[in-house]
GUROSE-88489 format. One record per residue (C-alpha): residue number from 1; x, y, z. Coordinates in steps of 0.2 Angstrom, whole numbers, always signed. Each point is the difference from the previous one (the first is absolute). Example, Ala and Ser with C-alpha at 12.3 -4.5 7.8 and 13.67 -1.06 7.14 Angstrom:
// GUROSE-88489
+-----+-------+-------+-------+
|   n |  east | north |    up |
+-----+-------+-------+-------+
|   1 |   +62 |   -22 |   +39 |
|   2 |    +6 |   +17 |    -3 |
+-----+-------+-------+-------+
END
This chain:
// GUROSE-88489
+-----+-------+-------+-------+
|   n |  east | north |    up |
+-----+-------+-------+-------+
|   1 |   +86 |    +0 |   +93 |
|   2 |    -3 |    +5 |   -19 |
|   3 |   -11 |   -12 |    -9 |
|   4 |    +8 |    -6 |   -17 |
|   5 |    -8 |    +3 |   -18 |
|   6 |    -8 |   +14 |    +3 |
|   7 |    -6 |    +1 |   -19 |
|   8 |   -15 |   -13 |    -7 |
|   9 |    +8 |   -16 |    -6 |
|  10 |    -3 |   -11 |   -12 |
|  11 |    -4 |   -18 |    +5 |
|  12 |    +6 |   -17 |    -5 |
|  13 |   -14 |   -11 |    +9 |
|  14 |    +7 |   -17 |    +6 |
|  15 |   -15 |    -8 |    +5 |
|  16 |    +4 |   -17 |   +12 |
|  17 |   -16 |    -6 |    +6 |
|  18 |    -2 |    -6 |   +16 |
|  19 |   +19 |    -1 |    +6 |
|  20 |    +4 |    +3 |   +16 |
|  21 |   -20 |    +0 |    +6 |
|  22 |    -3 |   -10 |   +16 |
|  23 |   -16 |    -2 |    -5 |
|  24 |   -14 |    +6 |    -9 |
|  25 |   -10 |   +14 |    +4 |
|  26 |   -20 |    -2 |    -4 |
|  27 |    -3 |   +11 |   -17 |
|  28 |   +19 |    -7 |    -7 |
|  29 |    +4 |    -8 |   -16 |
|  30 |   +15 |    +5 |    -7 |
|  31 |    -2 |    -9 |   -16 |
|  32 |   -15 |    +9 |    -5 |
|  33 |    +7 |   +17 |    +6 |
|  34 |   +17 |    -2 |   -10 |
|  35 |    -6 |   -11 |   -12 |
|  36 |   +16 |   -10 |    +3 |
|  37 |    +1 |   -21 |    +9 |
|  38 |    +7 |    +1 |   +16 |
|  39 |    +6 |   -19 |    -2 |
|  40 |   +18 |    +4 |    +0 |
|  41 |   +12 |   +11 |    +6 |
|  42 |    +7 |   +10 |   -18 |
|  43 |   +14 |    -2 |    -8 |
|  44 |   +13 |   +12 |    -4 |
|  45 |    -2 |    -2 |   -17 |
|  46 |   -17 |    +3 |    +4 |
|  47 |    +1 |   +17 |   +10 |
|  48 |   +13 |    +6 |   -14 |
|  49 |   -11 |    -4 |   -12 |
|  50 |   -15 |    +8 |    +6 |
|  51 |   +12 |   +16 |    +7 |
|  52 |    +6 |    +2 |   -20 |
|  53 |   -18 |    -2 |    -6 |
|  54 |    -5 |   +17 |   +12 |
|  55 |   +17 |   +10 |    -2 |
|  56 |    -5 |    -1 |   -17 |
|  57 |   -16 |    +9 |    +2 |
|  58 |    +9 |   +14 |   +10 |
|  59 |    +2 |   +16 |   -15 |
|  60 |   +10 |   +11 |    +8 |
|  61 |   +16 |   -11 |    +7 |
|  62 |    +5 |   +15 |   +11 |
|  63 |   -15 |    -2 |    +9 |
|  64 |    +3 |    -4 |   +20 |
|  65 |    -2 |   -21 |    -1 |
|  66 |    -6 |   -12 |   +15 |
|  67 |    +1 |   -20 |    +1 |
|  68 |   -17 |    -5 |    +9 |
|  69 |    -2 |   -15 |    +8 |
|  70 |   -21 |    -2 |    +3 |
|  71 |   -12 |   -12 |    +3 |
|  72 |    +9 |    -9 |   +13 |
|  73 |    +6 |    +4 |   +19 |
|  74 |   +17 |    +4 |    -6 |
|  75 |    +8 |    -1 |   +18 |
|  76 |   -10 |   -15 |    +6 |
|  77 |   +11 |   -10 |   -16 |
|  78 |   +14 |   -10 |    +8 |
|  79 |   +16 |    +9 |    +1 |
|  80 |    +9 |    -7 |   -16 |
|  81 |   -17 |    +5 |   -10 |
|  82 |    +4 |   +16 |    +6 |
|  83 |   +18 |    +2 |    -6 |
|  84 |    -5 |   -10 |   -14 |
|  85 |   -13 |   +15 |    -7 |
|  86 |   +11 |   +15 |    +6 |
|  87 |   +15 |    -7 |    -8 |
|  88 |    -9 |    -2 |   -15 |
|  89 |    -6 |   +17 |    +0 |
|  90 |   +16 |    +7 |    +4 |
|  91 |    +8 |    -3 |   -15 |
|  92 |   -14 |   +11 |   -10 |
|  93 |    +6 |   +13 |   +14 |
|  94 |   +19 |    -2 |    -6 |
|  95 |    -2 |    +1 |   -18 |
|  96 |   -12 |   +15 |    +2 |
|  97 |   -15 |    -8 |    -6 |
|  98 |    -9 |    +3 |   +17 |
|  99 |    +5 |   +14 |   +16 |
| 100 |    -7 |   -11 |   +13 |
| 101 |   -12 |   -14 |    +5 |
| 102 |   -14 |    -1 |    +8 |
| 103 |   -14 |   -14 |    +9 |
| 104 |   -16 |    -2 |   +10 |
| 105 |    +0 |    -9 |   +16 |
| 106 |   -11 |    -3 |   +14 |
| 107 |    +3 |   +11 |   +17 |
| 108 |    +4 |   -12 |   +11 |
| 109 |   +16 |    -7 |   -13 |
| 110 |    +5 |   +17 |    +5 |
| 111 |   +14 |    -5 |   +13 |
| 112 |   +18 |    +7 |    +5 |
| 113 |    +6 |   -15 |    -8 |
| 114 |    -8 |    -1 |   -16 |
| 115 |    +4 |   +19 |    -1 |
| 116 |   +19 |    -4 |    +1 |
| 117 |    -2 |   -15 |   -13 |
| 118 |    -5 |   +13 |   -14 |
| 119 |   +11 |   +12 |    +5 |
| 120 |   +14 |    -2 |   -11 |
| 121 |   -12 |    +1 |   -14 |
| 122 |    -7 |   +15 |   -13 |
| 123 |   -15 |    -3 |    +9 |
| 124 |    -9 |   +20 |    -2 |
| 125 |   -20 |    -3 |    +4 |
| 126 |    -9 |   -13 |   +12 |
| 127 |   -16 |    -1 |    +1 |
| 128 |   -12 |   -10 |   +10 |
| 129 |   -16 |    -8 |    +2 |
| 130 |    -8 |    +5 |   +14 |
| 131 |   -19 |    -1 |    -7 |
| 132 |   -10 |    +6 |   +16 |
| 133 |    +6 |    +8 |   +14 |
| 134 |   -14 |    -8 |   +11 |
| 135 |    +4 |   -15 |   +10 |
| 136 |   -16 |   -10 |    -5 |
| 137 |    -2 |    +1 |   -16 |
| 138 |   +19 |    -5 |    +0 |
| 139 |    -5 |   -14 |    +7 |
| 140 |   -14 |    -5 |   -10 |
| 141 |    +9 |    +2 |   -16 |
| 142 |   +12 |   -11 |    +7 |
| 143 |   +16 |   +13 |    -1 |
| 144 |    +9 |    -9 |   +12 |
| 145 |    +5 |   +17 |    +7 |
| 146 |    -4 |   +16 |   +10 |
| 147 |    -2 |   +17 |    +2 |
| 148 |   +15 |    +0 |    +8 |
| 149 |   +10 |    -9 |    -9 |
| 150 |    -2 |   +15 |   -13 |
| 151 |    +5 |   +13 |   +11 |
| 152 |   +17 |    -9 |    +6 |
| 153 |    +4 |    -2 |   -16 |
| 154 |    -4 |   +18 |    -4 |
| 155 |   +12 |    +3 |   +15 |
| 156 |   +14 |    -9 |    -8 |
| 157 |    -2 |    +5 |   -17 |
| 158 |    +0 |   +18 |    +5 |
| 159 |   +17 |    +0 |    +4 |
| 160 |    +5 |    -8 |   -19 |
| 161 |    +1 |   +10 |   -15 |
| 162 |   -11 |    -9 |   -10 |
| 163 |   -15 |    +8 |    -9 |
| 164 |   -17 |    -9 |   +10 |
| 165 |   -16 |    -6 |   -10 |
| 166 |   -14 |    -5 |   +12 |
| 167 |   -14 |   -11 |    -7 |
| 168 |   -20 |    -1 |    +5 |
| 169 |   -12 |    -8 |    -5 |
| 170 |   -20 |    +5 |    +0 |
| 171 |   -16 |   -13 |    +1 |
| 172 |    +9 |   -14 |   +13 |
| 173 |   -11 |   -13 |   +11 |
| 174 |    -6 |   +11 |   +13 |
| 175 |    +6 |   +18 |    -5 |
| 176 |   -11 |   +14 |    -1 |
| 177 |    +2 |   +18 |   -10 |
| 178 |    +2 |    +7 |   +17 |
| 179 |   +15 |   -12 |    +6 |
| 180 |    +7 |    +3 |   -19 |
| 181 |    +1 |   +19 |    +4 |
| 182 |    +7 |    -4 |   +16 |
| 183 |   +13 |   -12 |    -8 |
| 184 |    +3 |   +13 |   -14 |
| 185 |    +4 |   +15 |   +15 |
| 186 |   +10 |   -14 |    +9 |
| 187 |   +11 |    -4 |   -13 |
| 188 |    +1 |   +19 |    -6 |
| 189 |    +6 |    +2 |   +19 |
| 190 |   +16 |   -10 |    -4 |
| 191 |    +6 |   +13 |   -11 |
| 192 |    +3 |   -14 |   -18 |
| 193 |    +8 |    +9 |   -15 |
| 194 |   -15 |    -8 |   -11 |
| 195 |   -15 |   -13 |    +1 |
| 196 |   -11 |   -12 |   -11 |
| 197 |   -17 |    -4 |    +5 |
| 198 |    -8 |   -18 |    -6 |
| 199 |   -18 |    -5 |    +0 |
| 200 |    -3 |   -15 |    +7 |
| 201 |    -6 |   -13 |   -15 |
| 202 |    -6 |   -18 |    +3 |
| 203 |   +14 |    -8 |   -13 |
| 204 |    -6 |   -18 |    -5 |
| 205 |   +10 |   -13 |   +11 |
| 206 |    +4 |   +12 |   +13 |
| 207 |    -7 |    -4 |   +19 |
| 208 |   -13 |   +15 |    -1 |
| 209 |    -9 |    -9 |   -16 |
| 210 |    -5 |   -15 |   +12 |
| 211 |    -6 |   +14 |   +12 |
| 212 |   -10 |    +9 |   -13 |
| 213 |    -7 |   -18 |    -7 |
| 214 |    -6 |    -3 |   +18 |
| 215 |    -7 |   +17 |    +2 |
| 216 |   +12 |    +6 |   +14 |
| 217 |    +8 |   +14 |   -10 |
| 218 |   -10 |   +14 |   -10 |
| 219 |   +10 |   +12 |   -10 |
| 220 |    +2 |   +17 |    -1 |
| 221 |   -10 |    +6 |   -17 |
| 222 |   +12 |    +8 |   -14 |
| 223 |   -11 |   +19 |    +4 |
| 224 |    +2 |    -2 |   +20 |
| 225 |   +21 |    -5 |    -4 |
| 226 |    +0 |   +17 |   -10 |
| 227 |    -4 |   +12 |   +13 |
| 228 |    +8 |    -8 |   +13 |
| 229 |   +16 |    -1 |    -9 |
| 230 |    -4 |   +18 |    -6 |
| 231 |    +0 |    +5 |   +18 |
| 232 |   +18 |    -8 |    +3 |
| 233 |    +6 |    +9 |   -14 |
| 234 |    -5 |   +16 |    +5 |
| 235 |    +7 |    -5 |   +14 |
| 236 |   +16 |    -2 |    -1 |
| 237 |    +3 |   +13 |   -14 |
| 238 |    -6 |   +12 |   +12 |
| 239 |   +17 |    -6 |   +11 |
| 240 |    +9 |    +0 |   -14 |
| 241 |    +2 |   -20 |    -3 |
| 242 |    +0 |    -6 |   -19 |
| 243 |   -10 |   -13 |    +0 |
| 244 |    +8 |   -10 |   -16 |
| 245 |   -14 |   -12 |    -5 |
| 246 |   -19 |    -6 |    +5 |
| 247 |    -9 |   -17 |    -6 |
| 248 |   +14 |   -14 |    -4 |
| 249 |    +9 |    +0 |   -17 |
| 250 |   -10 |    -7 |   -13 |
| 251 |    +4 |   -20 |    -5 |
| 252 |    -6 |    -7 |   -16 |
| 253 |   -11 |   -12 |   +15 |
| 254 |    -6 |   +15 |   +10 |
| 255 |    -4 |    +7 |   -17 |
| 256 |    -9 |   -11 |    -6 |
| 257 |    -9 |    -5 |   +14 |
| 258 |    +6 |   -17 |    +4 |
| 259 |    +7 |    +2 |   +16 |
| 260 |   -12 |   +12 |    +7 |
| 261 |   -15 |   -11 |    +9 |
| 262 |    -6 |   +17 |    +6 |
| 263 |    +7 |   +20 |    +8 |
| 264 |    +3 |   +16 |    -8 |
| 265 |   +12 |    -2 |   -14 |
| 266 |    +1 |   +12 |   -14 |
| 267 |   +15 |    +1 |   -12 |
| 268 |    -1 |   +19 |    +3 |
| 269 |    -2 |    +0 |   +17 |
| 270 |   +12 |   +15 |    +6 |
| 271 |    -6 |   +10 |   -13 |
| 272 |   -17 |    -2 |    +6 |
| 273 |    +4 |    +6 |   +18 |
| 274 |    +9 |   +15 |    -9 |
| 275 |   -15 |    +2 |   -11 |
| 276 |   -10 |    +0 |   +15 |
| 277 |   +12 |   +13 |   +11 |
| 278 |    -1 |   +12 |   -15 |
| 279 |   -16 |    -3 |    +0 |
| 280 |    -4 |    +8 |   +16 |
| 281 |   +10 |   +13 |    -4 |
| 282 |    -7 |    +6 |   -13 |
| 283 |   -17 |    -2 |    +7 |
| 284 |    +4 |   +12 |   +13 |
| 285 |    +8 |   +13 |   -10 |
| 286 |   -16 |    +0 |   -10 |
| 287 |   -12 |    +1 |   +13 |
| 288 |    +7 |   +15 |    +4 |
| 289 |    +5 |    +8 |   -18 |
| 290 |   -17 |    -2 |   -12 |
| 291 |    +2 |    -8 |   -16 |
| 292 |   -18 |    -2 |    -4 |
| 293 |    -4 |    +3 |   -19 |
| 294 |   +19 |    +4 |    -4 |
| 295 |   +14 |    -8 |    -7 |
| 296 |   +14 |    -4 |    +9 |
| 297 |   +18 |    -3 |    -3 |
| 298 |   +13 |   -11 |   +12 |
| 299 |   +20 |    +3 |    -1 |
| 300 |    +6 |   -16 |    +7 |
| 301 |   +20 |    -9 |    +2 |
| 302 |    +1 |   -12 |   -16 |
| 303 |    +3 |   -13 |   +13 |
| 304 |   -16 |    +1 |    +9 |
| 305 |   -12 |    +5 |   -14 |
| 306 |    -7 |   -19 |    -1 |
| 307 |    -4 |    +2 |   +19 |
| 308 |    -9 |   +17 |    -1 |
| 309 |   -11 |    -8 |   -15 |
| 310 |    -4 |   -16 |    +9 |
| 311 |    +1 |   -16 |    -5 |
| 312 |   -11 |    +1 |   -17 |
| 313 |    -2 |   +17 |    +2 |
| 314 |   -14 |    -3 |   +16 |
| 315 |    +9 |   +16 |    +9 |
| 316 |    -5 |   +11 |   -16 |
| 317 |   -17 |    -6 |    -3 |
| 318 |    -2 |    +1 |   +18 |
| 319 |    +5 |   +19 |    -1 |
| 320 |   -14 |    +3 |   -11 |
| 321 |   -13 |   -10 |    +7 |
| 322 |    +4 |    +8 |   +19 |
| 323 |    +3 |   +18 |    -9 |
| 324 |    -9 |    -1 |   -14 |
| 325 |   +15 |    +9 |   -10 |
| 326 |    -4 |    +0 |   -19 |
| 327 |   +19 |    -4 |    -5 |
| 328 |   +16 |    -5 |    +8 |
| 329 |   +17 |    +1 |    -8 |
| 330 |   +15 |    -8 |    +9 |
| 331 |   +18 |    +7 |    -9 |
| 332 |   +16 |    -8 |   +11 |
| 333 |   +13 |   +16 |    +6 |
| 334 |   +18 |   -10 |    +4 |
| 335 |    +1 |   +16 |   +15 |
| 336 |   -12 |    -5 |    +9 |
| 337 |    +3 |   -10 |   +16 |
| 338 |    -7 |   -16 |    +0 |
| 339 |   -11 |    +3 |   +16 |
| 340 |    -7 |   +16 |    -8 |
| 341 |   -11 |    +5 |   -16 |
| 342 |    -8 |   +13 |    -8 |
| 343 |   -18 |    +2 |    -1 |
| 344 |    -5 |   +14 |   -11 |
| 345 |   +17 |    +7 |    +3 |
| 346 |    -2 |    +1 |   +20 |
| 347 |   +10 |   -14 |   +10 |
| 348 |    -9 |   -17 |    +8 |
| 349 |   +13 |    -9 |   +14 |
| 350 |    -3 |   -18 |    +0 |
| 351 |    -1 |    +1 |   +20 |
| 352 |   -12 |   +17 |    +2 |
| 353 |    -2 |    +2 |   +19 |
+-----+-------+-------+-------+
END
């Protein structure tokens, strides 16, 4: 069946912390993560408020526009709940303010009968939690579901039209690199339309911060996150999967370090992975094109020239350190594909077999 919203959309985030979660998984807090109380189920003069504030950041109205429902298990949310947020975010659908709505969920909400509950609704991308697809660190990071579970509902949602996020996470109790890789060709195996990719971070008041405290949970350092994720990346670029975001959305108390005890939290976090991924590119385009002594120039996409220079320049300096080039100029060329630059006028892929 053709998935809908084929185009990037812009997204109004309604973030409702902790509804509809059974329980709580080990690294969770929601609070610190959306920087929002999870006291009270909101309002809508709330969600209308918070919806107005974001479609008033959105510059171009003709833009494609989706109603996101996040930091919650959407589906697990009684059945008014439900109705409740989908009517609401109908009416932006009605007016023209929004093409459609979307939400993340856990797989195992992913049932016949909550499939037939949002049917009736705009609903255009669904995307779901799934976090490892290995049976014991589910366990361990108390998910409260299976392997399994993620496949059925895989299953089901194959036959729907909507656009389908998939979401992992890196660093859990138990985990390895190895088992991440394995989890990352699992979940590239099910075939989602796009994915994000979360470091796990020991959040102040969350179940892993006792664990850490005690000495039962070790994180995984910021440099060892880096590659690993670099390796997802790779990954699923080479099967043609956007990945749409790595390391959790900044908070004012993930910023400023408040609600982090411990992990790999950077602000910049994705664009350290890209950093890193052009990195290696670079590296072995030069190893094999000599530099030393000479100047270089590098064409780049102006979207991805930050990610070719590194985070504060490191990827440049590095050149010249590594291949001791006398001078490097960088000049963006809008042509260019994004996966592709320039290096003294011959082409570098991002992904060099």
């Amino acid at each position: 069946m053709q998935r809908t919203l084929q185009q990037k959309p812009f997204v109004v985030p309604v973030f409702i912390p902790h509804a509809g979660c059974p329980h709580q998984c080990i690294f969770c807090d929601q609070t610190r993560t959306t920087g929002q109380s999870s006291d009270t189920f909101p309002t809508a003069d709330q969600l209308q408020a918070v919806i107005a504030q974001f479609l008033g950041y959105r510059r171009n109205p003709a833009r494609p526009t989706e109603i996101a429902f996040f930091g919650g298990n959407f589906l697990g949310m009684t059945a008014e709940q439900i109705r409740f947020l989908l009517e609401l975010g109908t009416t932006y659908v009605s007016q023209g303010d929004a093409r459609g709505l979307r939400f993340s969920t856990r797989p195992d909400t992913i049932t016949p009968a909550t499939l037939k509950l949002i049917a009736d609704f705009p609903v255009t991308t669904i995307e779901l939690g799934v976090q490892s697809m290995n049976n014991r660190v589910l366990e361990i990071s108390r998910r409260g579901h299976t392997v399994q579970d993620t496949r059925q509902a895989l299953a089901l949602l194959r036959a729907e039209p909507y656009r389908l996020g998939l979401q992992m996470m890196v660093g859990l109790p138990g985990d390895t690199p190895a088992q991440a890789l394995a989890t990352g060709e699992a979940i590239a195996a099910l075939g989602p339309d796009f994915v994000r990719i979360y470091p796990t971070l020991v959040l102040k008041g969350s179940p892993l911060a006792r664990w850490h405290a005690q000495g039962r949970y070790l994180p995984m350092p910021l440099s060892a996150t880096i590659d690993l994720v670099k390796s997802l990346l790779a990954l699923f670029l080479g099967k043609k999967i956007k990945v749409i975001r790595m390391g959790l959305q900044p908070t004012a108390d993930l910023n400023s370090g408040a609600g982090v005890v411990a992990g790999p939290f950077h602000p910049a976090f994705g664009e350290l992975v890209h950093a890193a991924l052009w990195r290696d590119a670079l590296h072995r385009w030069l190893s094999t094109h000599p530099i030393a002594g000479q100047s270089i120039e590098i064409a780049v996409h102006p979207s991805v020239l930050s990610r070719i220079k590194g985070y504060r320049n490191e990827n440049l300096k590095w050149i010249g350190r590594e291949f001791s080039a006398v001078q490097i100029v960088t000049r963006t060329t809008p042509e260019l594909p994004i996966d592709q630059i320039q290096l003294n006028g011959q082409a570098c892929h991002l992904l060099l077999q």
